[in-house]
N, C-alpha and C positions, 0 to 999 in steps of 0.2 A: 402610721409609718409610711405610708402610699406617696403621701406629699412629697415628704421628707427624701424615698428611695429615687423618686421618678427627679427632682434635683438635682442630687447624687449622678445619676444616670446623664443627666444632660451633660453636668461638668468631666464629667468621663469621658463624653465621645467629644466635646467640643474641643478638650485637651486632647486628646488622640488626633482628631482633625489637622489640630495648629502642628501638630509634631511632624505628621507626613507631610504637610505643604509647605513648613519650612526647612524640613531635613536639620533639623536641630541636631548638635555634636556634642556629648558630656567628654569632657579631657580628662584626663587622669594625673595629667601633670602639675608637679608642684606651683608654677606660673602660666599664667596663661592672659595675652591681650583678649579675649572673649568678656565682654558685658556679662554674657551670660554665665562665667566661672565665676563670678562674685560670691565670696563666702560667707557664710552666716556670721554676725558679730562673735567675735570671740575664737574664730577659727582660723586656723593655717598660718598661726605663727611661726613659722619655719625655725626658726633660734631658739625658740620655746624647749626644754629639756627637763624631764621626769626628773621629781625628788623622791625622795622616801616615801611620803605619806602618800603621794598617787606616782609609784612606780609605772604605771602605763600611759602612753596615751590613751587617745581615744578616738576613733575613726569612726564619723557618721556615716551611713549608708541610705540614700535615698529610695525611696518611692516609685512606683512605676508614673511616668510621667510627670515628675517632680523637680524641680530647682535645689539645689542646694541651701538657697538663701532664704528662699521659703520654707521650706519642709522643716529647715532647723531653727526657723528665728527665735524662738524659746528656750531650748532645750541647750544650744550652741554656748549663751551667753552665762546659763547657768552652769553647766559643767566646767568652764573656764575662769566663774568665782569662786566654785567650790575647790581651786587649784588644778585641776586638769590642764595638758596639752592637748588643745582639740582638734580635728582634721577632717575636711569635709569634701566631697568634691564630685561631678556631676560625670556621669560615665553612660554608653551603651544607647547614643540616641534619646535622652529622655527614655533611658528606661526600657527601650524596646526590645534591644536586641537578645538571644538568644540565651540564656540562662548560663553556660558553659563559657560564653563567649564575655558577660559581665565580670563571673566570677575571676576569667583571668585579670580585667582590668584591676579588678578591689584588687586582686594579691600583685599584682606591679606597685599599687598604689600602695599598700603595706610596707612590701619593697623601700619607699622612699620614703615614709616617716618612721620606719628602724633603723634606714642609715640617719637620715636628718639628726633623730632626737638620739641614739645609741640603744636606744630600747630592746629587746631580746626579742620580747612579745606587746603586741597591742591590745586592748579592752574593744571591740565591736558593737557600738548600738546601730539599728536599721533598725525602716518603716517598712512594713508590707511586703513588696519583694527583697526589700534591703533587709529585714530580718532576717529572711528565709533563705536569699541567695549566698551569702556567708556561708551559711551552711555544704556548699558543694566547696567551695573554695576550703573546705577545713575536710571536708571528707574526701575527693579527690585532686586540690591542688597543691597539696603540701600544706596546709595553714594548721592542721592540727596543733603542731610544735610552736607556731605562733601568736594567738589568739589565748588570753589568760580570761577573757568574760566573755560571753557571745549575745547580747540582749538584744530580743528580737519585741517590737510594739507592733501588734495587731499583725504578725508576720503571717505570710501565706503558705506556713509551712507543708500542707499537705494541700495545696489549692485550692480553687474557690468550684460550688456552683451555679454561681453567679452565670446566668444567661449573656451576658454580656461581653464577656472571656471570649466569645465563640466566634462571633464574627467581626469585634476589633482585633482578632489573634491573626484570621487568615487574609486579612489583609497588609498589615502594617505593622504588626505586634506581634511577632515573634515569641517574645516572653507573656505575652497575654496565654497564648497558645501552649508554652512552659508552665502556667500557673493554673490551666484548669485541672480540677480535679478528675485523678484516674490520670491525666497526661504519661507519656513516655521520661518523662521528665519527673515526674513525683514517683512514679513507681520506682525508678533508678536510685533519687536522694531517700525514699524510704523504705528502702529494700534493707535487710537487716539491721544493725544499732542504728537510730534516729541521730544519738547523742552521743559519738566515737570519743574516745576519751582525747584528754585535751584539754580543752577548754572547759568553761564551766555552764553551763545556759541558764538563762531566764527567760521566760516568754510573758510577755504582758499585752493581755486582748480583754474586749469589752462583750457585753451581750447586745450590743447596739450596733454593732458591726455590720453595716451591707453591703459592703468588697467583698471579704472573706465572707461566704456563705457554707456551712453552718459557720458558727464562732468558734465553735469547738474545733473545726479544723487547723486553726493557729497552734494547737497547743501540743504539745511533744510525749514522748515517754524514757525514760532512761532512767539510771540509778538517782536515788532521792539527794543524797549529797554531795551531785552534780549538776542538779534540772531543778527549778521551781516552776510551776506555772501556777499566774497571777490570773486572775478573772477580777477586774477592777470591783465589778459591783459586789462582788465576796467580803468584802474590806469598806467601799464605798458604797451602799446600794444606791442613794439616787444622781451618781457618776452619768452625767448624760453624755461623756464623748462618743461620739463613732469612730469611723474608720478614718477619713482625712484628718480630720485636725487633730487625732490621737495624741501626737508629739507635742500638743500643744496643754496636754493638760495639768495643771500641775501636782498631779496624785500621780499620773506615770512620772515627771521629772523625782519624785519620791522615791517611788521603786528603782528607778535607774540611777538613782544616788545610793540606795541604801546597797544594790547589786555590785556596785562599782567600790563601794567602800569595804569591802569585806573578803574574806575568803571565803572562797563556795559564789553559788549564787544567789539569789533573792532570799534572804529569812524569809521563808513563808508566815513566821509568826506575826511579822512585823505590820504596825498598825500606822496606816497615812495618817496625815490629818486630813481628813476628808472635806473638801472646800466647799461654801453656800451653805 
């Protein structure tokens, strides 16, 4: 695992690097001239309007130092043939800025695809911090009454202790600084219910994970027929994703179908087909 973590590590800070030297801007807005707002195939069709069998959209939430067009290029194009209205979009600096400060963007940006599409409530899937930052946004900014599924892939819900957290946080990363573990910032989001009613949760993390350090840290607690958590290798044992390309794998695009298609969240019963 040494190879594999000390790679990890490099694409970590190389991307954290590129973020402060070029002052990278995620917009929140439904248009935007920026290269960089390019959405994942299948997303941000503005005219796009919920029928019956997928009443919600669906709002992707990115990654800490993540594109939109990356982070969803899988995931994006499948929820949009399984009939989804999908919506995606890059906010907080690549990811950096402050935890409170993301959250309001995501709920502006909800804001605009429950007027766009007339939707009451949206369905939320996030990567990592996009899991986990939802979460403030439904427990302190109004999003409870909003948000009908909250699924969170390899989320950092209670943060990582990952060494690395520590000194990309006090330089440049704000939300790095938000996501370690013990932060002022996790004690606050997990200060009594985890799981405020509302919306419904699912959490889907790997035991391969070396962002979120333990892996267990991902995973939540609250009433059972409100919260699933998924441990991929429970269902798949030889599931080798990690933590980045998680989104990309198609056992979680499974879970985040079978979550999205349902009342409640994740059947815990339910069996992937398990790929390879």
């Amino acid at each position: 695992m040494r190879p594999i973590r000390l790679r990890s590590t490099v694409r970590f800070l190389l991307a954290a690097a590129a973020t402060a030297a070029l002052g990278l801007t995620g917009l929140a807005a439904p248009a935007s001239a920026s290269p960089l707002d390019i959405p994942p195939r299948g997303a941000n069709d503005w005219s796009c309007k919920p029928d019956s069998a997928h009443p919600q959209p669906v709002v992707l939430v990115n990654g800490t130092f993540k594109l939109m067009v990356e982070n969803w290029a899988a995931l994006s194009p499948k929820l949009k043939e399984a009939g989804y209205c999908v919506f995606a979009f890059n906010y907080g600096h690549m990811e950096t800025d402050p935890i409170p400060q993301a959250a309001a963007e995501l709920r502006d940006f909800v804001e605009a695809v429950r007027g766009a599409t007339g939707a009451a409530k949206v369905d939320i899937v996030g990567h990592s911090q996009g899991g986990m930052m939802p979460r403030y946004y439904v427990k302190f900014l109004g999003g409870a009454d909003k948000v009908d599924d909250l699924i969170g892939i390899v989320p950092s819900n209670h943060g990582t202790k990952n060494p690395l957290a520590i000194p990309a946080g006090w330089t440049f990363c704000p939300s790095c600084v938000d996501q370690q573990f013990g932060s002022d910032l996790m004690k606050k989001l997990n200060a009594g219910d985890e799981t405020p009613a509302g919306p419904d949760y699912t959490v889907i993390t790997t035991r391969h994970d070396e962002v979120v350090i333990p892996y267990t840290s991902a995973l939540l607690t609250g009433p059972k027929e409100h919260l699933t958590n998924v441990v991929l290798q429970d269902k798949c044992p030889l599931d080798p994703f990690m933590h980045d390309q998680a989104t990309k794998d198609p056992v979680v695009a499974q879970w985040v179908l079978n979550a999205l298609g349902r009342k409640g969240p994740a059947d815990p019963a339910y069996q992937p087909h398990c790929w390879g």
